[in-house]
Steps between C-alpha positions, in 0.01 A plus 500: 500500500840694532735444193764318559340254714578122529503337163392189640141421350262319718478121388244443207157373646443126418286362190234372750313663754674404861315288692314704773628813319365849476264475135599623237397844381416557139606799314336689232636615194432825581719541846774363356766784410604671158745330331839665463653554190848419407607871491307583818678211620832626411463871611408348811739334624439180720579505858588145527748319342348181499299590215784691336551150258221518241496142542407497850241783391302284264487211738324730775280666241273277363412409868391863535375511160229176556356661797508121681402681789605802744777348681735341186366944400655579809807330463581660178406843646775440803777411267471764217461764752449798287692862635138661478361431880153549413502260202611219683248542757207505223635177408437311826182374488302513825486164748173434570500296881322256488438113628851362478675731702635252781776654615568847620820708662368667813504880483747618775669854607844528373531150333258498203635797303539521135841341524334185678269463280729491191728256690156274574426516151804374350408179753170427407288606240208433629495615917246803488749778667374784746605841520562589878232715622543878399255761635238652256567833642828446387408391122305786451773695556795322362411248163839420507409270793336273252793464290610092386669294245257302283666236525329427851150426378290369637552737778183686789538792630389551885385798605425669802282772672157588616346756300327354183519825239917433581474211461300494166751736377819283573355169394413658172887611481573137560280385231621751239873383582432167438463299811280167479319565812428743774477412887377644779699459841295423782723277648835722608510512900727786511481744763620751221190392362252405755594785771475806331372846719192550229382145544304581125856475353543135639506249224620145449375263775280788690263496150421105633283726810325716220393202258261699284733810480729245383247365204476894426891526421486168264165577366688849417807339366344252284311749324781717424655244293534218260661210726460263770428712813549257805594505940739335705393484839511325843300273661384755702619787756568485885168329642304515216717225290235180553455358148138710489653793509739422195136375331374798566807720376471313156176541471534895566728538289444279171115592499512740281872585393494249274819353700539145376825405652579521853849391691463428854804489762397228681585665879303790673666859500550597857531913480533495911912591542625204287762601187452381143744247566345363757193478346657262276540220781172546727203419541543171364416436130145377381522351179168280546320858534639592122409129341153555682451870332541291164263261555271821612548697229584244206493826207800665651839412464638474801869540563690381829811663677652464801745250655534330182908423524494257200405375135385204628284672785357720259406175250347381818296833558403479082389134580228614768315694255664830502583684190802658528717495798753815570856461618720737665783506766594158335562597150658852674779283649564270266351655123666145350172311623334708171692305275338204537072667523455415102604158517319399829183759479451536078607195363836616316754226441767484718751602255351860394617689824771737411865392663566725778807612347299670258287608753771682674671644156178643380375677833879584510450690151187611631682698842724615237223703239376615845728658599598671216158594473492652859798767415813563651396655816225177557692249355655369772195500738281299194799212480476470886088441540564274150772284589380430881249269333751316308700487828254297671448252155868473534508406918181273375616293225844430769315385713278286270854394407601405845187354561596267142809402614336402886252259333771351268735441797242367718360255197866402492569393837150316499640296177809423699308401792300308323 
């Protein structure tokens, strides 16, 4: 976390377990931190003035002290925000995915970088957040690729690429930085990624043609480290995307990988001429193909994306016997739908979403420590890919507001008409 960063602590985590909420996590004794003494304290100084009132110090403290479980740990961690780096990340315990995890932010290019993710997390608590998909090649040779806040647990880091030693090797970087879970793309439709003049570079949706070489990357992967290893794939690839194919695909690759969680796209990658954007709108979707793959294969989770526009959609999607369901392009235009995921998905009362005034002052202060972090000569660049995303929260929550003020106009004239 970068000192100086928003002093806005993330809402303390209710008495009770949420209804249809992630489970809680117990902590030992012996992960939880050293304490700090007073003149440790003092010599150190803290970086946010929240906790600069020893009064508002004690009442966060005995939370931390009791141990009540990782998240209230958490929460303390994010608001003391010691200057030493590599303390505060020995103080986050590790997110464990698990059953629970309904709702997840899509990874996409450009969209779902570090600044996203902080701005999804001040929304919702709970919404399991994706890293877009960055190359293992790439990780291997620069870690600070793998840089995030901590505030963004729970957070899964997608990789890509085709050979499995690279692979192995980047996923372990993951791990060691702290990320809750590493996937494997085999979904991306990218001629960038599917076209390439040594066809054994190919990755993403090609891998779907090469099922067991595939298995051999996650089997790879998974051993290399200490978390959730899972895939996000299609249905299937040009004219081998019947739902046997897909069978077969999962059963390549979760054999013996270990791979308990898969997250399907429910449309077919066509690699024939068509762009990634494309790819987005045909061939049509197949959600029946993903609820069938759950009945198949009831010990995997199985996650659904694609074409899912809405919360209520996706509750829809949850109520067929799914276990998560993935959204995208919707949250991406309007990030204000988050807002509302804990009280509709995890059973938090309706009152315990922060205002979005505070939403918009803290990732404000958050820009801010960003930019000062970035230098003088990147400052400027930083504050633009930071504040775009709070550009389109602003453009979303007018139009919500429009939108308001149409359905309170309309219920007017239908009073007077009446």
């Amino acid at each position: 976390m970068v000192k100086g960063a928003c002093s806005c602590s993330l809402p303390a985590p209710s008495a009770s377990k949420p209804a249809g909420g992630p489970p809680e996590r117990a902590v030992s004794k012996a992960q939880a931190p050293p304490a700090v003494s007073a003149s440790a304290a003092k010599a150190r100084p803290l970086s946010f003035p929240i906790l600069a009132d020893p009064a508002l110090r004690s009442a966060h403290g005995p939370r931390y002290a009791t141990g009540r479980t990782g998240l209230a740990r958490l929460i303390f961690c994010r608001t003391i925000c010691y200057d030493d780096v590599a303390l505060a990340r020995d103080r986050r315990p590790r997110v464990f995915l698990m059953d629970g995890q309904l709702l997840h932010v899509a990874p996409m290019l450009a969209v779902t970088d570090r600044h996203f993710r902080y701005l999804a997390r001040l929304l919702s608590r709970h919404a399991v957040l994706w890293t877009e998909m960055v190359h293992a090649d790439a990780v291997t040779h620069n870690a600070a690729l793998l840089h995030f806040d901590r505030q963004e647990h729970p957070v899964v880091l997608q990789l890509g690429g085709s050979d499995p030693s690279v692979l192995a090797v980047a996923a372990a970087a993951g791990a060691a930085h702290g990320y809750d879970e590493i996937n494997l793309n085999c979904g991306c439709p990218s001629a960038k990624v599917c076209h390439k003049r040594d066809e054994s570079l190919c990755f993403g949706a090609r891998l779907m043609l090469e099922p067991e070489h595939a298995g051999e990357c996650l089997r790879r992967m998974a051993e290399a480290v200490d978390v959730p290893v899972s895939v996000k794939c299609r249905l299937g690839v040009d004219q081998r995307a019947e739902y046997e194919d897909l069978r077969e695909f999962v059963e390549a690759v979760t054999r013996d990988s270990g791979v308990r969680h898969v997250v399907v796209h429910a449309r077919a990658a066509l690699l024939g001429g068509l762009s990634t954007q494309a790819n987005r709108r045909v061939p049509p979707l197949r959600h029946e193909a993903v609820y069938r793959l759950k009945e198949e294969f009831p010990g995997l989770r199985v996650t659904l994306n694609g074409g899912v526009d809405s919360l209520q959609a996706a509750k829809e999607h949850l109520a067929a016997g799914v276990d998560g369901v993935m959204m995208g392009r919707a949250l991406q235009k309007n990030p204000l739908l988050l807002s509302t995921v804990d009280q509709l998905f995890y059973g938090e009362p309706a009152g315990a979403a922060r205002p979005l005034a505070q939403v918009f002052q803290c990732y404000g202060r958050y820009v801010d420590a960003q930019a000062a972090a970035a230098g003088e000569a990147h400052a400027a660049r930083t504050r633009a890919k930071a504040e775009r995303h709070l550009g389109i929260a602003a453009v979303a929550k007018a139009r919500q507001r429009c939108e308001w003020r149409r359905q309170a106009e309309t219920s007017c004239e239908g009073a007077e008409e009446n």
